[in-house]
PyMOL Python script that loads the backbone (N, CA, C, O; Angstrom):
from pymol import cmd

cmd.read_pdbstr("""\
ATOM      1  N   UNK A   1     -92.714 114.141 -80.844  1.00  0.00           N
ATOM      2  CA  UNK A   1     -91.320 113.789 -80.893  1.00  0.00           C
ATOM      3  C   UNK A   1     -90.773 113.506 -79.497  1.00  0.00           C
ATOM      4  O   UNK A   1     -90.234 112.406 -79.377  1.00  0.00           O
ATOM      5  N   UNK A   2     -90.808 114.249 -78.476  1.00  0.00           N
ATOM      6  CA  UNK A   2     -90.697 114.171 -77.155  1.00  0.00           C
ATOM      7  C   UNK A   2     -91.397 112.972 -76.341  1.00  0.00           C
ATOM      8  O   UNK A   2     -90.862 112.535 -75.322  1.00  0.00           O
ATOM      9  N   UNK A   3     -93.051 112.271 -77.003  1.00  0.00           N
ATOM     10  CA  UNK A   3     -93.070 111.218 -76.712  1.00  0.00           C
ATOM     11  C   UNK A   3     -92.321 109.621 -77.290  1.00  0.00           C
ATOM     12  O   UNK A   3     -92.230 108.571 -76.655  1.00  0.00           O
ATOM     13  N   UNK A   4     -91.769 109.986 -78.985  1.00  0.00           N
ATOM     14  CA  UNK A   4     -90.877 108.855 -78.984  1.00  0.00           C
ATOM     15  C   UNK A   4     -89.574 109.103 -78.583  1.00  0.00           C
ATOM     16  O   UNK A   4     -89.085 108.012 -78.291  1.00  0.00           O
ATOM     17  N   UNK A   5     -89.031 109.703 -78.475  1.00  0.00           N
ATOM     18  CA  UNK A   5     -87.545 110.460 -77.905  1.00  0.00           C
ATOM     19  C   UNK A   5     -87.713 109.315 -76.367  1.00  0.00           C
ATOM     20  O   UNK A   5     -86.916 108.547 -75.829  1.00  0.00           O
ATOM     21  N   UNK A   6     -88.602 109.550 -76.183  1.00  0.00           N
ATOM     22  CA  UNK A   6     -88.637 108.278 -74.383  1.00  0.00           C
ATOM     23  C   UNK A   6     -88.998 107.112 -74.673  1.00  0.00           C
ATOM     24  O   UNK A   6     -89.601 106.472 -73.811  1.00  0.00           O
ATOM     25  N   UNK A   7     -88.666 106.379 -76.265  1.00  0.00           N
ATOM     26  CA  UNK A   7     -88.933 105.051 -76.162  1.00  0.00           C
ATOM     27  C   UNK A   7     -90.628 104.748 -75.741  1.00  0.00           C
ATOM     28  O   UNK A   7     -90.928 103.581 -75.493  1.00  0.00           O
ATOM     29  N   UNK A   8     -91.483 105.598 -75.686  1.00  0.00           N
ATOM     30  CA  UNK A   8     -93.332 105.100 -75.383  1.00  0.00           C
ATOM     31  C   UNK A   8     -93.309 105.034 -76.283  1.00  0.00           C
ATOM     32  O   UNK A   8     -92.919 105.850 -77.118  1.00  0.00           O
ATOM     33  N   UNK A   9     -94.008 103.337 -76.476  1.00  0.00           N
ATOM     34  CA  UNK A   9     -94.905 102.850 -77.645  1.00  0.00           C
ATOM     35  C   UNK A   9     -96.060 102.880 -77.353  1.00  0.00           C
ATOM     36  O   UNK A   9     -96.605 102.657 -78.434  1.00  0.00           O
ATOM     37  N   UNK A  10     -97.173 103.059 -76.296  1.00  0.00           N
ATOM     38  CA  UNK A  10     -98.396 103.130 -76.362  1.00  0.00           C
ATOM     39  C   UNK A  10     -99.151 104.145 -75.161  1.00  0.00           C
ATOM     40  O   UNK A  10     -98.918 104.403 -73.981  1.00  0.00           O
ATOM     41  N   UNK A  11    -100.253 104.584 -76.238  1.00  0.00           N
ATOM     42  CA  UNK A  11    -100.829 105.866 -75.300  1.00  0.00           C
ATOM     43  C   UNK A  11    -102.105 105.488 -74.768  1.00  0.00           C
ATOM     44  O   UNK A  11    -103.008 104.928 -75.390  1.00  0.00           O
ATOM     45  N   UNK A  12    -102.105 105.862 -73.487  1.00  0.00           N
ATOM     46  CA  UNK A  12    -103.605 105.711 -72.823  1.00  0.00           C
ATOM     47  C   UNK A  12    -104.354 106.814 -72.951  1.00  0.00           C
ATOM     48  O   UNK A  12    -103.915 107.896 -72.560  1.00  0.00           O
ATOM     49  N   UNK A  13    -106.063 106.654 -73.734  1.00  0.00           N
ATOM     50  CA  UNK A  13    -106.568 107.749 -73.972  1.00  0.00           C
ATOM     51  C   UNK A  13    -107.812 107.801 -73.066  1.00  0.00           C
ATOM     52  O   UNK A  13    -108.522 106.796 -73.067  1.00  0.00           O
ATOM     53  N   UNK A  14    -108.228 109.026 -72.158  1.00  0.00           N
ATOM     54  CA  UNK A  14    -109.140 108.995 -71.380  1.00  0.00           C
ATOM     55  C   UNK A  14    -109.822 110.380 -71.341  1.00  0.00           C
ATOM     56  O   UNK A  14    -109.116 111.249 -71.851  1.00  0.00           O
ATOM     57  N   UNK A  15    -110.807 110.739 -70.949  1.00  0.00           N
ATOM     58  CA  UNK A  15    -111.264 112.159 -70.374  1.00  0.00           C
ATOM     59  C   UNK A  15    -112.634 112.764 -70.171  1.00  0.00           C
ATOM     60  O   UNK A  15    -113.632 112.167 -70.576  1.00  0.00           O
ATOM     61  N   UNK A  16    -112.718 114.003 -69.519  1.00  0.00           N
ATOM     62  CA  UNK A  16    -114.357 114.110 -69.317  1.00  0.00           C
ATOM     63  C   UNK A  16    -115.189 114.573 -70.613  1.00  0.00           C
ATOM     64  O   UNK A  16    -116.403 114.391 -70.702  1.00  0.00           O
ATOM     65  N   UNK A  17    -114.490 115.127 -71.510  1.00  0.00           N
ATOM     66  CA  UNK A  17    -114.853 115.445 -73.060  1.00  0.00           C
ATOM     67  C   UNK A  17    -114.546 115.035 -74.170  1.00  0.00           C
ATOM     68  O   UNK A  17    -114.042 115.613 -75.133  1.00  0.00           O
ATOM     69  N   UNK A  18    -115.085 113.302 -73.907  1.00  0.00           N
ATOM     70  CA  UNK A  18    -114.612 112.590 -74.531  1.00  0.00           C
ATOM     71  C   UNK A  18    -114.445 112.877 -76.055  1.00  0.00           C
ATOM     72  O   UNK A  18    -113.491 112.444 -76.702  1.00  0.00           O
ATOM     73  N   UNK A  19    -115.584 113.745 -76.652  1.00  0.00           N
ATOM     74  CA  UNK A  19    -115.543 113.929 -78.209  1.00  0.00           C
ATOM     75  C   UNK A  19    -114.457 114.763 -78.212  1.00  0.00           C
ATOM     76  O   UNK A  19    -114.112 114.753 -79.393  1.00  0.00           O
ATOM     77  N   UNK A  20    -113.768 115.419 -77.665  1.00  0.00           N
ATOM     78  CA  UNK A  20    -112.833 116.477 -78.239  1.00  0.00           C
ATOM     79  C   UNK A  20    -111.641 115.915 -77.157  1.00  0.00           C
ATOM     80  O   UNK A  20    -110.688 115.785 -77.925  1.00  0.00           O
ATOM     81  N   UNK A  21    -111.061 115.430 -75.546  1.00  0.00           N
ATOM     82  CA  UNK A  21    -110.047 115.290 -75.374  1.00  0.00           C
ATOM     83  C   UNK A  21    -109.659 114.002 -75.905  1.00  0.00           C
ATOM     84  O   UNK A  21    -108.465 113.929 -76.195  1.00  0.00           O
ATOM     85  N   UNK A  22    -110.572 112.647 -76.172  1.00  0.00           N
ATOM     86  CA  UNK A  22    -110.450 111.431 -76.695  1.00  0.00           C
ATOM     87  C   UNK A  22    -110.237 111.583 -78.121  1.00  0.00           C
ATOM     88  O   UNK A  22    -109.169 111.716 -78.719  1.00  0.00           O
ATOM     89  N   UNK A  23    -111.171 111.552 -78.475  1.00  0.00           N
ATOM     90  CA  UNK A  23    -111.307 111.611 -79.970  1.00  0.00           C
ATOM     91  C   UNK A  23    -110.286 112.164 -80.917  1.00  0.00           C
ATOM     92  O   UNK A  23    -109.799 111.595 -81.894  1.00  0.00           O
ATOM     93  N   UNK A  24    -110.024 113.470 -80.428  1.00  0.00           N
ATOM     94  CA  UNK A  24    -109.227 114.487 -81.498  1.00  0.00           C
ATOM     95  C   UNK A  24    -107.647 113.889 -81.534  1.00  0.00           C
ATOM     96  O   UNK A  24    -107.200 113.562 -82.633  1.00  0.00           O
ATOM     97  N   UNK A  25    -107.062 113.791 -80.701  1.00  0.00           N
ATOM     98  CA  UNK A  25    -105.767 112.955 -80.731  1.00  0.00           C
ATOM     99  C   UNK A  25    -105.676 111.809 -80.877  1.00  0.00           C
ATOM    100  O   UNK A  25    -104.585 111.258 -80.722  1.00  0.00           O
ATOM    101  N   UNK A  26    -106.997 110.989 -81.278  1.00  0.00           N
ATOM    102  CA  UNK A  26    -107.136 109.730 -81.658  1.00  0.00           C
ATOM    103  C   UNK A  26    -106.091 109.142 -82.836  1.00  0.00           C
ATOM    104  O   UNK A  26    -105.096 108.435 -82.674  1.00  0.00           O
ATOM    105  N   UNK A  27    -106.550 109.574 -83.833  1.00  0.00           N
ATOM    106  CA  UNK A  27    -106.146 109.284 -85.402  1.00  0.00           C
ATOM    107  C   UNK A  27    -104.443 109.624 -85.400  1.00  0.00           C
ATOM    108  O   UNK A  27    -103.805 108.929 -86.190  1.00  0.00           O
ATOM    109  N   UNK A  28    -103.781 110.460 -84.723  1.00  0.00           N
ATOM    110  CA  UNK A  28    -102.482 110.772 -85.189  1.00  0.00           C
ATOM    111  C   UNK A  28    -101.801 109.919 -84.804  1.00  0.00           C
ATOM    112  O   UNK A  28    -101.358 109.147 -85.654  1.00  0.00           O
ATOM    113  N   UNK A  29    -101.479 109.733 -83.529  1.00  0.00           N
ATOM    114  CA  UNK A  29    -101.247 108.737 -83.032  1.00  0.00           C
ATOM    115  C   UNK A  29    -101.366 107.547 -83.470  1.00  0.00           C
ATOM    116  O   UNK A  29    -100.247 107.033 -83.480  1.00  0.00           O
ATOM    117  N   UNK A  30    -102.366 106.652 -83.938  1.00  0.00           N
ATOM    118  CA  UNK A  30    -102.413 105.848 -84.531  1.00  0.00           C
ATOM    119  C   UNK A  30    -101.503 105.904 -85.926  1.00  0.00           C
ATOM    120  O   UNK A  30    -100.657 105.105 -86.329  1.00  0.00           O
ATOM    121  N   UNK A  31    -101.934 107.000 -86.444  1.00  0.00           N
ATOM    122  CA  UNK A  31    -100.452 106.943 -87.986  1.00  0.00           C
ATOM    123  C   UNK A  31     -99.459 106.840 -87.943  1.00  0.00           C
ATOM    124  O   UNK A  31     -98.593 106.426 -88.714  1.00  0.00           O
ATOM    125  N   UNK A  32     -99.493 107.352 -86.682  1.00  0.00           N
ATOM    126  CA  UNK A  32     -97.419 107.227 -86.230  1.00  0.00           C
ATOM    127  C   UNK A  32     -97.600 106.041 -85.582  1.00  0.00           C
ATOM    128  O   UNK A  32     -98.254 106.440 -84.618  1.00  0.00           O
ATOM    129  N   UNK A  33     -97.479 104.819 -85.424  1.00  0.00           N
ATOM    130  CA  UNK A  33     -97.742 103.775 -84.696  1.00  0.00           C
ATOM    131  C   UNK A  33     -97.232 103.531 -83.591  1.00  0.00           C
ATOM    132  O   UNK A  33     -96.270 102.875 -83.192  1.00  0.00           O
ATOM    133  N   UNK A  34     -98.301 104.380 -82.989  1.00  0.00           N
ATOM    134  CA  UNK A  34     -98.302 104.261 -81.307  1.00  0.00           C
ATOM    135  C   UNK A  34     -99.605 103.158 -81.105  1.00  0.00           C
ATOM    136  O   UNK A  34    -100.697 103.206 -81.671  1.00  0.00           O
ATOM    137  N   UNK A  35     -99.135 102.184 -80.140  1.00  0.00           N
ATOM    138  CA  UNK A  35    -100.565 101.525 -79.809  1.00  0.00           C
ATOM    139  C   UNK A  35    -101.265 102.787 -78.720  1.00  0.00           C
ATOM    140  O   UNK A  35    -100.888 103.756 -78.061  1.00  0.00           O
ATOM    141  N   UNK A  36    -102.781 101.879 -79.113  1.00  0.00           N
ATOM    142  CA  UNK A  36    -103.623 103.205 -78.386  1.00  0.00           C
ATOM    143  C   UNK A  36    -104.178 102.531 -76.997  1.00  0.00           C
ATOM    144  O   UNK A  36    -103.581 101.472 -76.804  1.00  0.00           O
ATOM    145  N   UNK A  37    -104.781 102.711 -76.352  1.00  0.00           N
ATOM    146  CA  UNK A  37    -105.805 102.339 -75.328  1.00  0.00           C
ATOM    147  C   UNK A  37    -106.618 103.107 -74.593  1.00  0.00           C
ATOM    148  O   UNK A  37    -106.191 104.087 -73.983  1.00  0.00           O
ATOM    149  N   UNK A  38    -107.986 102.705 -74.575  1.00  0.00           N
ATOM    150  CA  UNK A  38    -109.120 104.211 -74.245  1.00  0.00           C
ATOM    151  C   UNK A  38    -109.556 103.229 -73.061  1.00  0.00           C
ATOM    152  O   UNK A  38    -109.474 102.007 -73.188  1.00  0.00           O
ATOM    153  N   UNK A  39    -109.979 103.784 -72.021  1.00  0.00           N
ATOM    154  CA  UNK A  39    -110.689 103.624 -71.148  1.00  0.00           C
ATOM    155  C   UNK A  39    -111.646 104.141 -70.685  1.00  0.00           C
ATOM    156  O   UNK A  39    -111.935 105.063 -69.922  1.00  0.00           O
ATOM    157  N   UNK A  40    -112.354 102.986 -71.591  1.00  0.00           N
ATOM    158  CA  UNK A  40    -113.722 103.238 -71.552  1.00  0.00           C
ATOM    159  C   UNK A  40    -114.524 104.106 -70.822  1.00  0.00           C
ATOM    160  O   UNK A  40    -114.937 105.170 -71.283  1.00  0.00           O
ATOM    161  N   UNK A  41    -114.906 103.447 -69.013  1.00  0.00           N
ATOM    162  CA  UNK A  41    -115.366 103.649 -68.017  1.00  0.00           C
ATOM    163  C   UNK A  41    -114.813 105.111 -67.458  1.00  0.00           C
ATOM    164  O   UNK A  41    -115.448 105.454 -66.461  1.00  0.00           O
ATOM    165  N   UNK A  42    -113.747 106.092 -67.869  1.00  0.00           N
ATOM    166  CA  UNK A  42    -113.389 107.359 -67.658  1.00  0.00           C
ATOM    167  C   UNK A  42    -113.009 108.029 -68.490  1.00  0.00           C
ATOM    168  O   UNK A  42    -111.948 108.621 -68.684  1.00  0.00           O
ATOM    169  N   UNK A  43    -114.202 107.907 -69.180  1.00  0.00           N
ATOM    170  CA  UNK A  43    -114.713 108.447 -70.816  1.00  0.00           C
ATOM    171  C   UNK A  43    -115.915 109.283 -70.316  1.00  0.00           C
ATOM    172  O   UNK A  43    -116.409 108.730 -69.333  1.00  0.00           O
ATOM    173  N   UNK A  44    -116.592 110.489 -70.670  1.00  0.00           N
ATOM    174  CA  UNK A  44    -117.573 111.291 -70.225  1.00  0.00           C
ATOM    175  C   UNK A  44    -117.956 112.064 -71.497  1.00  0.00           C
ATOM    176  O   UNK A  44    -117.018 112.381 -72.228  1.00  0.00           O
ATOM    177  N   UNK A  45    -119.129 112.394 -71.844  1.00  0.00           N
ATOM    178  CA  UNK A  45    -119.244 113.354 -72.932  1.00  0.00           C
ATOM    179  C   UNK A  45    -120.882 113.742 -72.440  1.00  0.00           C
ATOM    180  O   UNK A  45    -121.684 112.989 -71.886  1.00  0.00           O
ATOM    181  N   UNK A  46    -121.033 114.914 -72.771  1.00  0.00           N
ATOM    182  CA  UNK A  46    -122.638 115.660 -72.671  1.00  0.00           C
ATOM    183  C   UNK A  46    -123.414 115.020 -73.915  1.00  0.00           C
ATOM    184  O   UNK A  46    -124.642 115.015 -73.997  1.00  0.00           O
ATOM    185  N   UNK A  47    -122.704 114.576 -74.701  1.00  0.00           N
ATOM    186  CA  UNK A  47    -123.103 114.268 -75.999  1.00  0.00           C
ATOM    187  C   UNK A  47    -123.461 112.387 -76.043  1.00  0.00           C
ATOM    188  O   UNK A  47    -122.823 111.635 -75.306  1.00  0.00           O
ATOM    189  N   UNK A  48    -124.294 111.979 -76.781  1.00  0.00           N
ATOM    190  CA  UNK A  48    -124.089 110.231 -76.936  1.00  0.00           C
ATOM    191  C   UNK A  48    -123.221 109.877 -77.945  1.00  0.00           C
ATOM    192  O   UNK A  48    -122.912 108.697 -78.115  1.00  0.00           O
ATOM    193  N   UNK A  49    -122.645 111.077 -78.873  1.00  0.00           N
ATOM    194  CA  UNK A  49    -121.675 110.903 -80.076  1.00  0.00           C
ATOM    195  C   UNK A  49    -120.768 109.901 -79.467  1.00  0.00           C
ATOM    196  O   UNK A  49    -120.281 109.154 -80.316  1.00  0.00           O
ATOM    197  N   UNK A  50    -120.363 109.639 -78.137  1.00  0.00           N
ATOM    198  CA  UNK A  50    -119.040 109.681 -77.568  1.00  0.00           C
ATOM    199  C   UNK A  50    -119.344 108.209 -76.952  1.00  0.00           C
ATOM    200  O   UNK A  50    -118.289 107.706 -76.565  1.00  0.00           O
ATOM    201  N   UNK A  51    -120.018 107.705 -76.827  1.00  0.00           N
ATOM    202  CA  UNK A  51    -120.663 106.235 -76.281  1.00  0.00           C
ATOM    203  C   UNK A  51    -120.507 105.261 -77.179  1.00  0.00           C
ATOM    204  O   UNK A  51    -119.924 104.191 -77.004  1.00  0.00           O
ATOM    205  N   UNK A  52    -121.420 105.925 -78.842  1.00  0.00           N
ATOM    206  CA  UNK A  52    -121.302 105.210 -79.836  1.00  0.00           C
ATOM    207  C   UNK A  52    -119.723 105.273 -80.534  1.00  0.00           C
ATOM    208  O   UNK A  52    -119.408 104.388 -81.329  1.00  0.00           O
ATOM    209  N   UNK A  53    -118.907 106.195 -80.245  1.00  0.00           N
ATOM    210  CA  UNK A  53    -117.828 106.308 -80.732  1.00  0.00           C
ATOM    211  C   UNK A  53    -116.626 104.710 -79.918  1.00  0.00           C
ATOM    212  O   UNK A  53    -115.953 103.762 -80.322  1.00  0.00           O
ATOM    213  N   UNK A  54    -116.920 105.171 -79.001  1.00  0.00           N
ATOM    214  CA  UNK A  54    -116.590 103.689 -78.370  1.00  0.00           C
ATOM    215  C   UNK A  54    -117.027 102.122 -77.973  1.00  0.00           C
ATOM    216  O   UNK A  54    -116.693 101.278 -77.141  1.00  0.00           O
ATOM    217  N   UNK A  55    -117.924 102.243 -79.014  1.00  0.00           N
ATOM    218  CA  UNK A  55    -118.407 100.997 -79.454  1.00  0.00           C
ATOM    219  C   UNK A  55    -117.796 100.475 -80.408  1.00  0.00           C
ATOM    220  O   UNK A  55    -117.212  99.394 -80.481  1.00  0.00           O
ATOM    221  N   UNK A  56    -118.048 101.821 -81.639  1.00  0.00           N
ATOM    222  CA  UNK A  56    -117.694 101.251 -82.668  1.00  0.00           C
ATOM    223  C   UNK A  56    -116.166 101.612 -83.790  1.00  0.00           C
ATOM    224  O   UNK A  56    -115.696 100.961 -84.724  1.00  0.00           O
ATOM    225  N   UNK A  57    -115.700 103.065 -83.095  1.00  0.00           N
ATOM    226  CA  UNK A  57    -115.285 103.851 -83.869  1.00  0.00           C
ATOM    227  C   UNK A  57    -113.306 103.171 -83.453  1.00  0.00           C
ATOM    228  O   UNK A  57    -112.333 102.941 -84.171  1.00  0.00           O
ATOM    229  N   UNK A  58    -113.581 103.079 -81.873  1.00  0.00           N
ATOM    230  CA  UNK A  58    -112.221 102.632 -81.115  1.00  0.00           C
ATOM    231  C   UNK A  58    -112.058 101.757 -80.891  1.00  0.00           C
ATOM    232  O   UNK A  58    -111.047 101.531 -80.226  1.00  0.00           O
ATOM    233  N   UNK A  59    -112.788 100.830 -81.218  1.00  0.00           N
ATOM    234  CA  UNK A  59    -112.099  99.345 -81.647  1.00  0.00           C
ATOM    235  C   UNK A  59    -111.327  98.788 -82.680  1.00  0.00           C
ATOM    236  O   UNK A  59    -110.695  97.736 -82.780  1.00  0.00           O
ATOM    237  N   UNK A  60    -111.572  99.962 -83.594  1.00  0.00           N
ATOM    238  CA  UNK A  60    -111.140  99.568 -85.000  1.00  0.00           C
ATOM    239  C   UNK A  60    -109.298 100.108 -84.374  1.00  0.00           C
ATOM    240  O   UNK A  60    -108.285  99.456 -84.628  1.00  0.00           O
ATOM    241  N   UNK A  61    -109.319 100.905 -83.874  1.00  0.00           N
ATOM    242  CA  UNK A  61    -107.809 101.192 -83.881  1.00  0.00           C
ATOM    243  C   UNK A  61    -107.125 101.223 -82.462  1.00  0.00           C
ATOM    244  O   UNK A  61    -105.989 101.670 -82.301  1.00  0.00           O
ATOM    245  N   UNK A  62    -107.899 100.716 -81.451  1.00  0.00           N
ATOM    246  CA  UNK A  62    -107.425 100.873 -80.153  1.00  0.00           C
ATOM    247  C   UNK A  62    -107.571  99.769 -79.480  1.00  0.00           C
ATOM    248  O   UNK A  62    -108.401  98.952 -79.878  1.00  0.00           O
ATOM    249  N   UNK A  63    -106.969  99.566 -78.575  1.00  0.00           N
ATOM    250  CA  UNK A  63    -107.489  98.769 -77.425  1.00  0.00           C
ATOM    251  C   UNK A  63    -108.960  99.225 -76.582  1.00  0.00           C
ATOM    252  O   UNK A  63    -109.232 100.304 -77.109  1.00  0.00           O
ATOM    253  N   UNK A  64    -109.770  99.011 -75.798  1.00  0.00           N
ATOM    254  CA  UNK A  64    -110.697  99.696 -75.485  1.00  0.00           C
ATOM    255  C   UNK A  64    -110.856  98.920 -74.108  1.00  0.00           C
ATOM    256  O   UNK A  64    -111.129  97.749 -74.376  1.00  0.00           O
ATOM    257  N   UNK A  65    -110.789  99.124 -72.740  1.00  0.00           N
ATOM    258  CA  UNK A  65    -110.811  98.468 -71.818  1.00  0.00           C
ATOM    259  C   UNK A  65    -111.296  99.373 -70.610  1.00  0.00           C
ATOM    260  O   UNK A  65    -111.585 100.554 -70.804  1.00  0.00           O
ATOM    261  N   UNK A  66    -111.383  98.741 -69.260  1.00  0.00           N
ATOM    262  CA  UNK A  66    -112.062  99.612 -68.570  1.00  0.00           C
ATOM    263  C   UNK A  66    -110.904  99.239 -67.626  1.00  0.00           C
ATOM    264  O   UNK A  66    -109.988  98.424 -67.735  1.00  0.00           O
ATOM    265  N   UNK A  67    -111.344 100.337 -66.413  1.00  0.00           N
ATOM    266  CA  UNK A  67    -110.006 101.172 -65.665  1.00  0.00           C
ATOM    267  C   UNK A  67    -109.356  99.499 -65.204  1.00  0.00           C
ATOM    268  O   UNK A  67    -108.167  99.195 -65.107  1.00  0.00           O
ATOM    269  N   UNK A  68    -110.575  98.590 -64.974  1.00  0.00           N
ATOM    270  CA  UNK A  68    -109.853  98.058 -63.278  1.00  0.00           C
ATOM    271  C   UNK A  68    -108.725  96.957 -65.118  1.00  0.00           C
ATOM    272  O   UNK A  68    -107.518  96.752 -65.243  1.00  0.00           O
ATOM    273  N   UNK A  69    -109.801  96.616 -66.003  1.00  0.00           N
ATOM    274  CA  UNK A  69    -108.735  95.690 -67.250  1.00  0.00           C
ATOM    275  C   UNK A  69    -107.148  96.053 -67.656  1.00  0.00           C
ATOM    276  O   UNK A  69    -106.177  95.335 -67.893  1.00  0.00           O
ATOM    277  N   UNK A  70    -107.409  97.994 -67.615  1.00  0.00           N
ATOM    278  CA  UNK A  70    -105.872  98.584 -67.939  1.00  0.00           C
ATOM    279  C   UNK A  70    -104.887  98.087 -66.834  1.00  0.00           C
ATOM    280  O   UNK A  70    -103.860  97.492 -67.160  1.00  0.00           O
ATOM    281  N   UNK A  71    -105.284  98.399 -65.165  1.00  0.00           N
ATOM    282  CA  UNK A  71    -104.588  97.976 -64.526  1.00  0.00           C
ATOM    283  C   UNK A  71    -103.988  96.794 -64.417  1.00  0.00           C
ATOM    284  O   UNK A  71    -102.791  96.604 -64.203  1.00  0.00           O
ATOM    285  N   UNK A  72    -104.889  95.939 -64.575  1.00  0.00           N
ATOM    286  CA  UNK A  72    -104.467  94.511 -64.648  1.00  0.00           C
ATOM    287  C   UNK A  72    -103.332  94.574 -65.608  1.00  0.00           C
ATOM    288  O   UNK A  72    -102.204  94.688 -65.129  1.00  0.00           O
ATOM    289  N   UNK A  73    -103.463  94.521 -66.779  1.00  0.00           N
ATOM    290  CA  UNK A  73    -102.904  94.839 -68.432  1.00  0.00           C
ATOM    291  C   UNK A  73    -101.516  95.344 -68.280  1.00  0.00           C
ATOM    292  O   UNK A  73    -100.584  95.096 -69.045  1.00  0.00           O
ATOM    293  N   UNK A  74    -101.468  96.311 -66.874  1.00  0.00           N
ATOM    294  CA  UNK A  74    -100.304  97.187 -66.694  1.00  0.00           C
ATOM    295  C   UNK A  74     -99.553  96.461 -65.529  1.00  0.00           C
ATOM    296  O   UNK A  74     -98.329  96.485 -65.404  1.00  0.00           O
ATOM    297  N   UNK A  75    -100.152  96.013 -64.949  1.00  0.00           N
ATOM    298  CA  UNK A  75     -99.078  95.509 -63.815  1.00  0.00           C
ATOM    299  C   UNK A  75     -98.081  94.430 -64.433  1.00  0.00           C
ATOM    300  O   UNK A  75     -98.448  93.738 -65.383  1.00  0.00           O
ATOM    301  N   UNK A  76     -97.072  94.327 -63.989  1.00  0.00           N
ATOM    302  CA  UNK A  76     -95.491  93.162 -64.257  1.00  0.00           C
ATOM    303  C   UNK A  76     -96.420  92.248 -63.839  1.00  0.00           C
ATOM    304  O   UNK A  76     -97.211  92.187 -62.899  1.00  0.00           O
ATOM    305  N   UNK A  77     -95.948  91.120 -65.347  1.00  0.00           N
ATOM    306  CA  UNK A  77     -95.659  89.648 -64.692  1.00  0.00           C
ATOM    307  C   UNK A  77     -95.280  89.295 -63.451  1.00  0.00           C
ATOM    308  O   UNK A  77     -94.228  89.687 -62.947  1.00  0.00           O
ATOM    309  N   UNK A  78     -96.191  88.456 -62.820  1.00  0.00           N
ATOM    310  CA  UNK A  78     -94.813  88.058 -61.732  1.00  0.00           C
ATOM    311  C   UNK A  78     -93.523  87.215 -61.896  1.00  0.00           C
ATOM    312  O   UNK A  78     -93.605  86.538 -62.921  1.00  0.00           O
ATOM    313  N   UNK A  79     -92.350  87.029 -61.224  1.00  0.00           N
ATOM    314  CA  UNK A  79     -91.192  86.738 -61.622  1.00  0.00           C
ATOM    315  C   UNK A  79     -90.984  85.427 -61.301  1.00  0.00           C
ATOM    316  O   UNK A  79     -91.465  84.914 -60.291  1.00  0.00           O
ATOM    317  N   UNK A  80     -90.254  84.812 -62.144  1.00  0.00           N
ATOM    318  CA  UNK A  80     -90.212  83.329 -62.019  1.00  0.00           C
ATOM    319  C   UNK A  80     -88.965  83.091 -61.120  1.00  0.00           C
ATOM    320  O   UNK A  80     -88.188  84.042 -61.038  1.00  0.00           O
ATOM    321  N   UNK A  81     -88.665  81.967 -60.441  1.00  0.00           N
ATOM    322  CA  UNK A  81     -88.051  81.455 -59.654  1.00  0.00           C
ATOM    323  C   UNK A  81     -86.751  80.609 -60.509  1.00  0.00           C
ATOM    324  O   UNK A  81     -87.275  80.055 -61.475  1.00  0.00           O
ATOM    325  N   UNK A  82     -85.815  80.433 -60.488  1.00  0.00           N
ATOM    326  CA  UNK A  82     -85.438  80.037 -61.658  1.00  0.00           C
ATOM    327  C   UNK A  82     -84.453  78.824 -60.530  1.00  0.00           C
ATOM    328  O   UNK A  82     -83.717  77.974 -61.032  1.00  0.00           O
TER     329      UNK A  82
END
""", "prot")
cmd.dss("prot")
cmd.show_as("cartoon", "prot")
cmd.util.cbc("prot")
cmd.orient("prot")
């Protein structure tokens, strides 16, 4: 509630345990329609569950991009001259 209360429509999902800090807050988020976005490349898991999960599992409901794509993705247009 506190994240729509601030007007965010989309969450960036990242972490070193990926099966449980990625994954587990995956799905809710998505029901409440927040866009998602995982990044990839600072994604970590002991496990390979978490490799194949972002092949196949976070595309279906996320964006899936790597650090330097989010940045890009995130920076302002530049401004037109009018």
């Amino acid at each position: 509630m506190i994240i729509r209360a601030n007007n965010i429509e989309t969450l960036v999902l990242f972490g070193i345990a990926a099966s449980g800090v990625v994954l587990s807050p995956y799905a809710k988020p998505h029901d409440a329609d927040y866009s998602l976005v995982v990044i990839k490349d600072c994604c970590a898991d002991p496990t390979r569950n978490s490799a194949a999960a972002l092949d196949t599992l976070f595309p279906k409901r996320a964006q899936v991009l790597t650090a330097s794509e989010s940045l890009d993705h995130a920076r302002p247009a530049p401004r037109r001259e009018l």
